[in-house]
N, C-alpha and C positions, 0 to 999 in steps of 0.2 A: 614774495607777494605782499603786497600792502593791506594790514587789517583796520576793522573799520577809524580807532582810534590813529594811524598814520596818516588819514583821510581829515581826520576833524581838525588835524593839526593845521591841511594844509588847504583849510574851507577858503576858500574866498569870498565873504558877504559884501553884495553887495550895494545892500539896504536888509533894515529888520525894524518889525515896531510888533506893537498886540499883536497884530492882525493878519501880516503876511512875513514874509522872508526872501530875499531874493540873492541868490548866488551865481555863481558861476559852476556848470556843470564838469565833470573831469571827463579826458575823453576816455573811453571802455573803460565805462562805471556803467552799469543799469540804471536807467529810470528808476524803475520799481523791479522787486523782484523776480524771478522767471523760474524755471523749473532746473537752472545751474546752480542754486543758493549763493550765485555771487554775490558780492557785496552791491548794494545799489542807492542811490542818494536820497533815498527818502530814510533809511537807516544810516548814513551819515549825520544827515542835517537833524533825525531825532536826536543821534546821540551828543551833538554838538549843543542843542540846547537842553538837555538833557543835563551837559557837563556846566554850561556856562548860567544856568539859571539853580544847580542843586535841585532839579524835581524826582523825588521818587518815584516810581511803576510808571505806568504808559505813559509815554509824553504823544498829543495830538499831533497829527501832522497830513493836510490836505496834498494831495495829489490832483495838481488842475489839466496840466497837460505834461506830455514827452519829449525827450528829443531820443534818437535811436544813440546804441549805444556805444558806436564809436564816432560819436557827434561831439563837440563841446558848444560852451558857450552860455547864453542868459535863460538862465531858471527859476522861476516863481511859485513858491508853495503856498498854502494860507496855515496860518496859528490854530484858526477854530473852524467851526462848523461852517460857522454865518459868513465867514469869509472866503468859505468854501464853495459855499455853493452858491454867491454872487460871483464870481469869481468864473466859475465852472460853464453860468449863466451869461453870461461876458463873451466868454470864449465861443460857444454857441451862437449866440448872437453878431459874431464878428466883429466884435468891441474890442478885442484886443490884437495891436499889431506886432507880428512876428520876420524881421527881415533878415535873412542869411545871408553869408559869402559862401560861393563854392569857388573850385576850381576847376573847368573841364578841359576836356582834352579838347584840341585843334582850336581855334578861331572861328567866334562867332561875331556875331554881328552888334552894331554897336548897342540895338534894345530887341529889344520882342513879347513876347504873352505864348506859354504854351498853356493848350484846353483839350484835354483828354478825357475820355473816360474811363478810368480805373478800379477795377475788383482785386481783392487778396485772394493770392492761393493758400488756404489757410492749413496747408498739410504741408507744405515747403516754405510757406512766411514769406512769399512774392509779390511784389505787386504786378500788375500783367493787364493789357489792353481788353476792356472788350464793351463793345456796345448797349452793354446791359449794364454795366459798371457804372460810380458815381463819380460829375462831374468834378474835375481836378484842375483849377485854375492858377497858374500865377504869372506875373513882369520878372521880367530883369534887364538888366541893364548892365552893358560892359563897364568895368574896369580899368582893364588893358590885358596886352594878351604881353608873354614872353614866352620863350622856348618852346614853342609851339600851345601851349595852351590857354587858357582865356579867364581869368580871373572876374567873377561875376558878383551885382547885386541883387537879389531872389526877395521878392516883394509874396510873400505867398498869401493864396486868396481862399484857399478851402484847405483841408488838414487831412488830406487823404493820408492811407496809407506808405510811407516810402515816398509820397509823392514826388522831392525834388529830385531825390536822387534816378528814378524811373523816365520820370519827364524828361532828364536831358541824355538820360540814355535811351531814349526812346526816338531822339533829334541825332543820334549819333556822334553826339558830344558827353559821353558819362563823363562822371565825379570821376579827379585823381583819385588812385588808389579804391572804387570800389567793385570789389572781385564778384558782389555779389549780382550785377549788373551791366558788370563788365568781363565776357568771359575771356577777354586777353589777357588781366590782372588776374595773377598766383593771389592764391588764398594765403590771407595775411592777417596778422593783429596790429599792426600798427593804424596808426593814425587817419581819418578818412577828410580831404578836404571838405568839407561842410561843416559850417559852424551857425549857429544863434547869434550874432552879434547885436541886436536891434532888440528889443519889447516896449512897448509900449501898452497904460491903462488905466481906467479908472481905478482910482483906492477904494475896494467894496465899504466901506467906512466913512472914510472922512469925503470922499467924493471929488478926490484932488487927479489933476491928467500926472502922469508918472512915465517920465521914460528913462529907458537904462540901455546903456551900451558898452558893449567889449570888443573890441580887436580878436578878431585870430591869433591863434596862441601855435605853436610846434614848429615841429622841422619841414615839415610839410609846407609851410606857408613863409617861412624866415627869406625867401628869396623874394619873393614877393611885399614885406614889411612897407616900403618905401611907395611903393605903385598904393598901396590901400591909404594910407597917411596921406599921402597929398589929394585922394579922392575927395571929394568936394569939397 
């Protein structure tokens, strides 16, 4: 098992100044941390500039948003306060854009918009249908499909819970590989087709538009490399 220093080794920044940080998240690494004391990336990325700048006791380090924990892809922390909680306020306000790939199962259609309403089960960590729950919007747009499944672009429009991964299990199209949604998939740790690749925002700072992208990264997705590359 990898400790937090095998991690710093293998950070991938991809942008850093005063004010924020942006990397690349590992897939099943935690956000932040949970009641497993796994290791998780806001304990990476402290101790990374922790290492790379020689600062002694607490190093700052803003937590803006999440991705679940066996998601990869574009992550952005802030350095301070200020850029924290612009930052936080952004996000809130819909200011900042967040666009994934998944992979579902079977063939969908070439776009569409799913709008549900979604509550957590907060004693089993579900997300789950119900009328009384808060709106969950987002687009996507096909890909291309092979081997039966559908390789997608996820435009998300509000930050539910679980949202993407519920939403197209909800369409009877779930995420490759998630068991947690998909009860035909064996409970696994490997890798979950959903990724971050898209962020876009303002610099709470300097006030400059900023966007950052990553490709899909695993075994999960290496059959597919080619069908995402030539995407638009």
């Amino acid at each position: 098992m990898m400790n937090v220093n095998d991690y710093v080794k293998r950070l991938n920044i991809l942008y850093e100044d005063n004010h924020l940080i942006v990397c690349e998240k590992f897939v099943n690494v935690l956000s932040q941390k949970d009641i497993t004391g796994d290791v998780d990336m806001c304990e990476i990325v402290k101790a990374y500039i922790k290492e790379k700048y020689n600062k002694p006791g607490n190093v700052y380090l803003g937590l803006v948003h999440r991705l679940d924990r066996r998601v990869g892809g574009v992550m952005v922390f802030a350095k301070t306060s200020k850029a924290a909680s612009r930052l936080s306020s952004a996000i809130s306000n819909h200011e900042v854009v967040k666009k994934y790939m998944c992979i579902c199962k079977g063939k969908l259609e070439d776009s569409g918009n799913i709008c549900l309403t979604i509550a957590k089960d907060e004693k089993n960590n579900v997300a789950y249908f119900s009328k009384d729950g808060k709106e969950a919007k987002l687009n996507y747009k096909l890909i291309g499909t092979k081997n039966n499944n559908s390789v997608v672009d996820v435009d998300l429009l509000t930050g539910r819970y679980n949202q993407i991964r519920f939403s197209f299990a909800y369409i009877k199209h779930p995420i490759l590989n998630d068991y947690k949604y998909d009860k035909s998939c064996p409970v696994n740790n490997n890798e979950l087709a959903l990724w971050c690749y898209y962020l876009e925002l303002i610099h709470p700072v300097i006030k400059k538009k900023m966007v950052f992208k990553l490709l899909p990264k695993g075994l999960l997705w290496d059959e597919y490399k080619q069908m995402i590359l030539e995407y638009k």
